[in-house]
Jmol script that loads the backbone (N, CA, C; Angstrom):
load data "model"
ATOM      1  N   UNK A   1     -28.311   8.073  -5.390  1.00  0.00           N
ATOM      2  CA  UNK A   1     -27.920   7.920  -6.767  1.00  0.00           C
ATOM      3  C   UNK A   1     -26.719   6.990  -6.841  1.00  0.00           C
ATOM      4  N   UNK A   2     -26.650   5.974  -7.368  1.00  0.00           N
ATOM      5  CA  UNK A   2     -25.751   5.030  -8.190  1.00  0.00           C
ATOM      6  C   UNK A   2     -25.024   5.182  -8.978  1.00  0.00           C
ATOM      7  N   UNK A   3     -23.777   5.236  -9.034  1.00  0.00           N
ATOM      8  CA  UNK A   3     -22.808   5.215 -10.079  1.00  0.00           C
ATOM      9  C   UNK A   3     -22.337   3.949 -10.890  1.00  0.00           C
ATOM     10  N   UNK A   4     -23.429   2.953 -10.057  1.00  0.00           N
ATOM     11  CA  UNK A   4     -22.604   1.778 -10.629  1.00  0.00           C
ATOM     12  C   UNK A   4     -22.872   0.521  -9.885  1.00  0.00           C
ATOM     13  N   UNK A   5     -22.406  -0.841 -10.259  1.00  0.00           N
ATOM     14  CA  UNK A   5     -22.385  -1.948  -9.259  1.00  0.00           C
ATOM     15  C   UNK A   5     -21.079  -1.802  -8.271  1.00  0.00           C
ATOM     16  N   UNK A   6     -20.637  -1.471  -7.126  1.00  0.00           N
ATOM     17  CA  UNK A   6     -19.328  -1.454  -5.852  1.00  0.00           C
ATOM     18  C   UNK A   6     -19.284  -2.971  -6.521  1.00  0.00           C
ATOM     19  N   UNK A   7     -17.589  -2.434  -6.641  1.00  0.00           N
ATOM     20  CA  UNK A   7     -16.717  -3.840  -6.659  1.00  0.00           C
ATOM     21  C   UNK A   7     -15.969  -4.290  -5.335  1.00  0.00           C
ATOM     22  N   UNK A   8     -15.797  -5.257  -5.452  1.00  0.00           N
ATOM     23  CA  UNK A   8     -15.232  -5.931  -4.159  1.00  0.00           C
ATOM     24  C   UNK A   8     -13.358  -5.247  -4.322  1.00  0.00           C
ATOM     25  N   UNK A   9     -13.018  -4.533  -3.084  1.00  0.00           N
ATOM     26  CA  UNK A   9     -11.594  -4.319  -3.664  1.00  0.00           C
ATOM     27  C   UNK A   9     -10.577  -5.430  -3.724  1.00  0.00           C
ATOM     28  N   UNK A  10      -9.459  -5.007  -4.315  1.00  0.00           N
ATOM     29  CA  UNK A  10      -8.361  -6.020  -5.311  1.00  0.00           C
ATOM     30  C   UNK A  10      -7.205  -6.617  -3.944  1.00  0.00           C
ATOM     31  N   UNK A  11      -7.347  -5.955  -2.770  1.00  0.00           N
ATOM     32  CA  UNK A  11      -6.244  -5.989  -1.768  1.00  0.00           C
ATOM     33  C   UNK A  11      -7.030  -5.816  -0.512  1.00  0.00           C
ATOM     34  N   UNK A  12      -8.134  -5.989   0.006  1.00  0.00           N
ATOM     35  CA  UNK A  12      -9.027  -5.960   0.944  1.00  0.00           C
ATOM     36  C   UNK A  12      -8.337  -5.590   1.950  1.00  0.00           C
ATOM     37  N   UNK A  13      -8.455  -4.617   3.015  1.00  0.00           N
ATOM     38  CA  UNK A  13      -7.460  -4.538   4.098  1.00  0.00           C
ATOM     39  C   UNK A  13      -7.869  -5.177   5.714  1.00  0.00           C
ATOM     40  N   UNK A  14      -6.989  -6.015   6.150  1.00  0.00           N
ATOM     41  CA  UNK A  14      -8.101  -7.057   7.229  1.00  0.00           C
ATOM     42  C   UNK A  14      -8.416  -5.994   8.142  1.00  0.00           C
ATOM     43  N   UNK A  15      -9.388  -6.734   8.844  1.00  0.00           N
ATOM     44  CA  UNK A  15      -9.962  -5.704  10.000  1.00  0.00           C
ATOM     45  C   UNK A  15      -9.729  -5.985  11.279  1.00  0.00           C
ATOM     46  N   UNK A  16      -8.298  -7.109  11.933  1.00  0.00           N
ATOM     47  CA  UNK A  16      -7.720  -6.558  13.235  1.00  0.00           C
ATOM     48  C   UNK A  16      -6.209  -6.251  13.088  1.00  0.00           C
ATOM     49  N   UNK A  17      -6.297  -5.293  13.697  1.00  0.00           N
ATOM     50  CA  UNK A  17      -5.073  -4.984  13.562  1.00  0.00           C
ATOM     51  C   UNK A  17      -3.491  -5.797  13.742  1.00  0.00           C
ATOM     52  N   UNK A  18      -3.597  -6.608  14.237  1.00  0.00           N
ATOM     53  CA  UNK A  18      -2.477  -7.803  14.351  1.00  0.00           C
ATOM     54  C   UNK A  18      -2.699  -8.126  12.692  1.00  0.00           C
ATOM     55  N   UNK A  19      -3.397  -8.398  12.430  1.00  0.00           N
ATOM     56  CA  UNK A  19      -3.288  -9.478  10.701  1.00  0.00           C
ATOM     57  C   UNK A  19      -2.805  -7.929   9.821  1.00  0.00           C
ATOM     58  N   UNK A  20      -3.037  -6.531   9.730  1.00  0.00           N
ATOM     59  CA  UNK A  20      -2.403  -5.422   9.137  1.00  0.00           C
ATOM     60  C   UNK A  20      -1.300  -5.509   9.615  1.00  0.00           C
ATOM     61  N   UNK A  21      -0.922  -5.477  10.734  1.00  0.00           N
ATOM     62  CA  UNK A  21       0.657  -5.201  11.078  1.00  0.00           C
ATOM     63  C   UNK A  21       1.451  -6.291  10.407  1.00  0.00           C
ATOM     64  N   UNK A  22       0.976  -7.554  10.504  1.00  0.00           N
ATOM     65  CA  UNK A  22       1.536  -8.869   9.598  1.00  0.00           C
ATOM     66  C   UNK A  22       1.382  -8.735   7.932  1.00  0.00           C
ATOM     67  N   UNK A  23       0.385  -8.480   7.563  1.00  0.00           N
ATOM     68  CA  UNK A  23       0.225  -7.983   6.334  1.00  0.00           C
ATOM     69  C   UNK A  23       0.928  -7.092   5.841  1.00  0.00           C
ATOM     70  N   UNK A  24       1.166  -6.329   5.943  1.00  0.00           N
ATOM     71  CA  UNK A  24       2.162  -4.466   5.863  1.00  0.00           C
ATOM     72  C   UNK A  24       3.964  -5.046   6.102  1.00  0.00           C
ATOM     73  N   UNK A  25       4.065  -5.750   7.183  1.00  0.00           N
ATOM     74  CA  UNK A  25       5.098  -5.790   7.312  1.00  0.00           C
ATOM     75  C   UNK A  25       5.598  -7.358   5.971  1.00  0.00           C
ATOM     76  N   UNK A  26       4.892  -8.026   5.618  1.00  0.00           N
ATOM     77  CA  UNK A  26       5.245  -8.555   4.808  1.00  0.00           C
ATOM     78  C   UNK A  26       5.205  -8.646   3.310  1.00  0.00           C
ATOM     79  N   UNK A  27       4.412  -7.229   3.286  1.00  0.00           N
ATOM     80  CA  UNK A  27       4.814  -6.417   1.772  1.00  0.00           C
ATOM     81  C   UNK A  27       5.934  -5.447   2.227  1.00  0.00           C
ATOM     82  N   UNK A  28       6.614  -4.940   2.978  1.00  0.00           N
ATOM     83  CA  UNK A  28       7.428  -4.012   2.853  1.00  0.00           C
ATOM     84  C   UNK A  28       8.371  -5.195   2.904  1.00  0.00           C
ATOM     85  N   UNK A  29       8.869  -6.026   3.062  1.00  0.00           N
ATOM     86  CA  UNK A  29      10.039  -6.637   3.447  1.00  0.00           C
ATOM     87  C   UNK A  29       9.869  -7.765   1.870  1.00  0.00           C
ATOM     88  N   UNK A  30       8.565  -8.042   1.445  1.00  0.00           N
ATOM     89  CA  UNK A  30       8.881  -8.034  -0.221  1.00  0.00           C
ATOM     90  C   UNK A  30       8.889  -7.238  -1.061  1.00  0.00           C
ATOM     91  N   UNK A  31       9.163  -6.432  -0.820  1.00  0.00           N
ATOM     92  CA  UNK A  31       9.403  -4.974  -2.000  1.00  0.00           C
ATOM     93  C   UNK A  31      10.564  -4.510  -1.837  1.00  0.00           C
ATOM     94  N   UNK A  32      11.327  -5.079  -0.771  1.00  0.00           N
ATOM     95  CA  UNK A  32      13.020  -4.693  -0.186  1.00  0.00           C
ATOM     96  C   UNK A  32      13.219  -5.968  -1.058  1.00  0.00           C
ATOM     97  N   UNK A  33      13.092  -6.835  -0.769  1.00  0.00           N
ATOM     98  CA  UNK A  33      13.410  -8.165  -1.986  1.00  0.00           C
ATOM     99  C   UNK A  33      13.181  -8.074  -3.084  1.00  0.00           C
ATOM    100  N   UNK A  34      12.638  -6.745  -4.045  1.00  0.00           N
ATOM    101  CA  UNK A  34      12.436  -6.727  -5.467  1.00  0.00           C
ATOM    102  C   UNK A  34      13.081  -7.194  -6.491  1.00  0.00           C
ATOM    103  N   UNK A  35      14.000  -7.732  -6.190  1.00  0.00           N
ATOM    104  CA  UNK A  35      15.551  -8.483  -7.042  1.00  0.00           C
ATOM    105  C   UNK A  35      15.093  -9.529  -8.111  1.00  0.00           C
ATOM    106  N   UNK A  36      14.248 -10.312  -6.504  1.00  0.00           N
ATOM    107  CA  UNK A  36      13.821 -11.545  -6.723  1.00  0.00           C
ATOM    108  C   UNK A  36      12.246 -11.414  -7.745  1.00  0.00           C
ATOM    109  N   UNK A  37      12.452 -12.376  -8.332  1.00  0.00           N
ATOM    110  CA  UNK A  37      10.821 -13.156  -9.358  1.00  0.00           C
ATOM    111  C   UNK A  37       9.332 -12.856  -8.900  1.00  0.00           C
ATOM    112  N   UNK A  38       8.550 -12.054  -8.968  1.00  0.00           N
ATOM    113  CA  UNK A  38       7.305 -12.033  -8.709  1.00  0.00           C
ATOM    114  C   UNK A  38       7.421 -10.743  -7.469  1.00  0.00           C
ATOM    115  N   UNK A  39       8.082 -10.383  -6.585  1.00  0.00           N
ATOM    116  CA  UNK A  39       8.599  -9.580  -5.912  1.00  0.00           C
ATOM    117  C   UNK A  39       8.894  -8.562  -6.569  1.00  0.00           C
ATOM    118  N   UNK A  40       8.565  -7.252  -6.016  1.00  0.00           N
ATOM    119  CA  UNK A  40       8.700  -5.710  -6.814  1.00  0.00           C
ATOM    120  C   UNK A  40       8.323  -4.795  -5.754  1.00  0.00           C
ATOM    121  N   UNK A  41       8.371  -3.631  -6.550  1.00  0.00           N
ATOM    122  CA  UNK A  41       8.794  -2.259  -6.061  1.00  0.00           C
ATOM    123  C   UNK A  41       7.345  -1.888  -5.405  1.00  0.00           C
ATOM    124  N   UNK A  42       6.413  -2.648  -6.619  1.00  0.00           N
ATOM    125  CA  UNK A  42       4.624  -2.283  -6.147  1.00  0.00           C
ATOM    126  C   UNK A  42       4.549  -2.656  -4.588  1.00  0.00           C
ATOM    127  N   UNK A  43       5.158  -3.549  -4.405  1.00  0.00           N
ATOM    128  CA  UNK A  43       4.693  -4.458  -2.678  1.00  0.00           C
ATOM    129  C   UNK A  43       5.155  -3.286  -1.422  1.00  0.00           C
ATOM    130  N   UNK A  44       5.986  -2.042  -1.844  1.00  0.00           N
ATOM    131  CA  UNK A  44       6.345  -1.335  -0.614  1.00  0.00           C
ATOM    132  C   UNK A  44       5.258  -0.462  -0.548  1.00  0.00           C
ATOM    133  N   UNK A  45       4.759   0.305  -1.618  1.00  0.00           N
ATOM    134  CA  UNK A  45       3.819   1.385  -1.037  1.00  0.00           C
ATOM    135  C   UNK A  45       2.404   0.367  -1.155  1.00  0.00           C
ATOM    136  N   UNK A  46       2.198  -0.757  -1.308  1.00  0.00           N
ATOM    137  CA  UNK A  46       0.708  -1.436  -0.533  1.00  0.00           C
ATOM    138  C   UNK A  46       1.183  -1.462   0.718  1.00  0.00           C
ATOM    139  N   UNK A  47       2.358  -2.157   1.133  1.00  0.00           N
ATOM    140  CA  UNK A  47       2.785  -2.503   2.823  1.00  0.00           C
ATOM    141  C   UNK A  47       2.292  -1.229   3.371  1.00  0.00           C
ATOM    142  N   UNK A  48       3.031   0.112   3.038  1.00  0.00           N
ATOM    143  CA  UNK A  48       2.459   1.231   3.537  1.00  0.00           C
ATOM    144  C   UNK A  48       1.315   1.728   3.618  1.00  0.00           C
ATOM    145  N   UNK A  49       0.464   1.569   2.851  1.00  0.00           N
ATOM    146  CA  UNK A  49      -0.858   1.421   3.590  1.00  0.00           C
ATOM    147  C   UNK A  49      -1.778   1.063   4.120  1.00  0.00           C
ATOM    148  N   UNK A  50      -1.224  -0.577   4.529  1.00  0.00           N
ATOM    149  CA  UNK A  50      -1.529  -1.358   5.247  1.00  0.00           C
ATOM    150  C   UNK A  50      -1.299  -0.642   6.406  1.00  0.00           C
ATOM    151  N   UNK A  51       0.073  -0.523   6.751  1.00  0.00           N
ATOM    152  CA  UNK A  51       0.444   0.174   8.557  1.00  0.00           C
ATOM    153  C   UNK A  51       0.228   1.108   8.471  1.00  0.00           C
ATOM    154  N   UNK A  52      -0.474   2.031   7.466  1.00  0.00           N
ATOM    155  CA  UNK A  52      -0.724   3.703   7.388  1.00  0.00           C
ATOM    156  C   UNK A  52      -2.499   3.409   8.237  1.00  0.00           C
ATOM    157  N   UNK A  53      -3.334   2.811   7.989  1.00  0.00           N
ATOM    158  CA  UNK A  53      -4.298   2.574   9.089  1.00  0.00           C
ATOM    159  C   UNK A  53      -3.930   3.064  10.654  1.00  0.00           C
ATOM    160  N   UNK A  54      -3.109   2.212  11.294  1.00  0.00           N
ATOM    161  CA  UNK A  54      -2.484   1.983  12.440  1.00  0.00           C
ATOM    162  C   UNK A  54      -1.737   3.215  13.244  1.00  0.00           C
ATOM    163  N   UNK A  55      -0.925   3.668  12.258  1.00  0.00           N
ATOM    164  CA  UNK A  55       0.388   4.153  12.633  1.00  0.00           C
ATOM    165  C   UNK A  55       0.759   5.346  11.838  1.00  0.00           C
ATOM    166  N   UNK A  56       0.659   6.441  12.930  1.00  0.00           N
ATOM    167  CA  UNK A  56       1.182   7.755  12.391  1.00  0.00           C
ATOM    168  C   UNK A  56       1.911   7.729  11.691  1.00  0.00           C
ATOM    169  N   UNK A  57       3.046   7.312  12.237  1.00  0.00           N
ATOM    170  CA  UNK A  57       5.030   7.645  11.623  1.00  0.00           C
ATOM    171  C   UNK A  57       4.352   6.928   9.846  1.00  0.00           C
ATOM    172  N   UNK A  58       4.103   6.057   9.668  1.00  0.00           N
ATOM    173  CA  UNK A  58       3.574   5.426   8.551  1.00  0.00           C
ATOM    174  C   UNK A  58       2.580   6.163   7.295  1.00  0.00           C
ATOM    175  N   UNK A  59       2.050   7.019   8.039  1.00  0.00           N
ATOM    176  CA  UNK A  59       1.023   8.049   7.405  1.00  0.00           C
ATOM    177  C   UNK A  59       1.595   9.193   6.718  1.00  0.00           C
ATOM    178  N   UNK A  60       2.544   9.265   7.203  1.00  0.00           N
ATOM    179  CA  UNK A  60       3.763  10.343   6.774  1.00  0.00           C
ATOM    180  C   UNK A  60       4.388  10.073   5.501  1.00  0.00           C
ATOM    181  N   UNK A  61       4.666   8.711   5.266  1.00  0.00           N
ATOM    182  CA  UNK A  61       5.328   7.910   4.510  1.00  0.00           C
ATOM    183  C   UNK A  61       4.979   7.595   3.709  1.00  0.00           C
ATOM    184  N   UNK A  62       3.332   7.574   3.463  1.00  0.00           N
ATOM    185  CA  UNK A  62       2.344   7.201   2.666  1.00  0.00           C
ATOM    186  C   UNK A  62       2.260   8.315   1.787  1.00  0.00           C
ATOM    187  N   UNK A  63       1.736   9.471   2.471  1.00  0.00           N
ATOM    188  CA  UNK A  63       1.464  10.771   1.741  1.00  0.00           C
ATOM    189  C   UNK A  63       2.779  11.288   1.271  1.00  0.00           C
ATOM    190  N   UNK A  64       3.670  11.112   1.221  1.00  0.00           N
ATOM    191  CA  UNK A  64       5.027  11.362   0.198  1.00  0.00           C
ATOM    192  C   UNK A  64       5.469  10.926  -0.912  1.00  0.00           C
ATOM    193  N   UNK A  65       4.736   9.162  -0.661  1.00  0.00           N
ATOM    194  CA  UNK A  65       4.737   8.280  -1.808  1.00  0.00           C
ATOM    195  C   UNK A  65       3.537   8.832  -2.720  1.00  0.00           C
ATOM    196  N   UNK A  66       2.275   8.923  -2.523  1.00  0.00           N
ATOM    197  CA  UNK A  66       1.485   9.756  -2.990  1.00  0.00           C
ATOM    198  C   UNK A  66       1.503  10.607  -3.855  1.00  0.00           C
ATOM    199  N   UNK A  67       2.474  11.700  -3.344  1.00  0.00           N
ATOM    200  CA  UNK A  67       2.384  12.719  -3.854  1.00  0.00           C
ATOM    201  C   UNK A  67       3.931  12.661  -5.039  1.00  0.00           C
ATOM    202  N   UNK A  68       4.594  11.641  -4.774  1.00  0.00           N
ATOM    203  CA  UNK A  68       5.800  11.458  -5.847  1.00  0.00           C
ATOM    204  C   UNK A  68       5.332  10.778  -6.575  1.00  0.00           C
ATOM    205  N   UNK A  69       4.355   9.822  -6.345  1.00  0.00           N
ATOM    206  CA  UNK A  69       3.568   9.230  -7.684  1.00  0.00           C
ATOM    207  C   UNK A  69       2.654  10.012  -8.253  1.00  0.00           C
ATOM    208  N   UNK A  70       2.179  11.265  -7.423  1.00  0.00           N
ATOM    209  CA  UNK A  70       0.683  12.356  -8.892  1.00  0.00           C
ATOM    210  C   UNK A  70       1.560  12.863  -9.582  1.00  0.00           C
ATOM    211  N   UNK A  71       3.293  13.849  -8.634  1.00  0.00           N
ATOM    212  CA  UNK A  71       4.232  14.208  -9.983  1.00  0.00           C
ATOM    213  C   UNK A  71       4.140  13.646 -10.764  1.00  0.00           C
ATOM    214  N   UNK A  72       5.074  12.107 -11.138  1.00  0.00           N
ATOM    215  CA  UNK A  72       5.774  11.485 -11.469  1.00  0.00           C
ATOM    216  C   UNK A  72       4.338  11.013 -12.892  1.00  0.00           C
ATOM    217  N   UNK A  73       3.072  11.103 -12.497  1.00  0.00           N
ATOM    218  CA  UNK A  73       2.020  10.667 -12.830  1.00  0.00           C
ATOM    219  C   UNK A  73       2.019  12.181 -14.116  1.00  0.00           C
ATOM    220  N   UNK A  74       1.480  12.953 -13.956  1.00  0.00           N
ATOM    221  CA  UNK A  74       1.698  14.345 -14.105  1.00  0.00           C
ATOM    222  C   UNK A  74       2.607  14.458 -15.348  1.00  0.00           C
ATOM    223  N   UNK A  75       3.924  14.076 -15.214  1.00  0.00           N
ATOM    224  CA  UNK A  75       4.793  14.511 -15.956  1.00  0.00           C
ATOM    225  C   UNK A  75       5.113  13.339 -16.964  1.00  0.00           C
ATOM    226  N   UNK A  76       4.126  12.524 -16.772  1.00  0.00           N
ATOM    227  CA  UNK A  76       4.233  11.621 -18.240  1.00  0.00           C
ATOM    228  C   UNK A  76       2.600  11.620 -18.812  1.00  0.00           C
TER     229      UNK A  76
END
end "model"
wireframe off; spacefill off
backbone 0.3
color backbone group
């Protein structure tokens, strides 16, 4: 059963792990730059689940952000 036409996703996540670790690490280090123009707060928790694939310690980090965004979601 079909729910529908599958869309292609918006942030595709690559499939070796060298291009995620490069990927991840260069949204977290633009989302530390949020100051700046086009740069924001959104770019840290994508980085994180880029290296949340990979990397335990990262998985941890993910599911906290998660769950402060269903509150935070929740209460508005």
């Amino acid at each position: 059963m079909s729910l529908g036409k599958k869309r292609k996703p918006i942030f595709p996540i690559p499939k070796t792990r060298l291009m995620r670790l490069f990927v991840g690490a260069l949204l977290i280090v633009g989302g530390i730059l949020s100051f700046l123009p086009i740069l924001g707060f959104w770019m840290l928790p994508l980085g994180l689940v880029y290296l949340a694939v990979d990397y335990k310690r990262f998985r941890r980090y993910k599911r906290i952000l998660e769950s402060w965004f269903i509150k935070l979601y929740r209460r508005f």
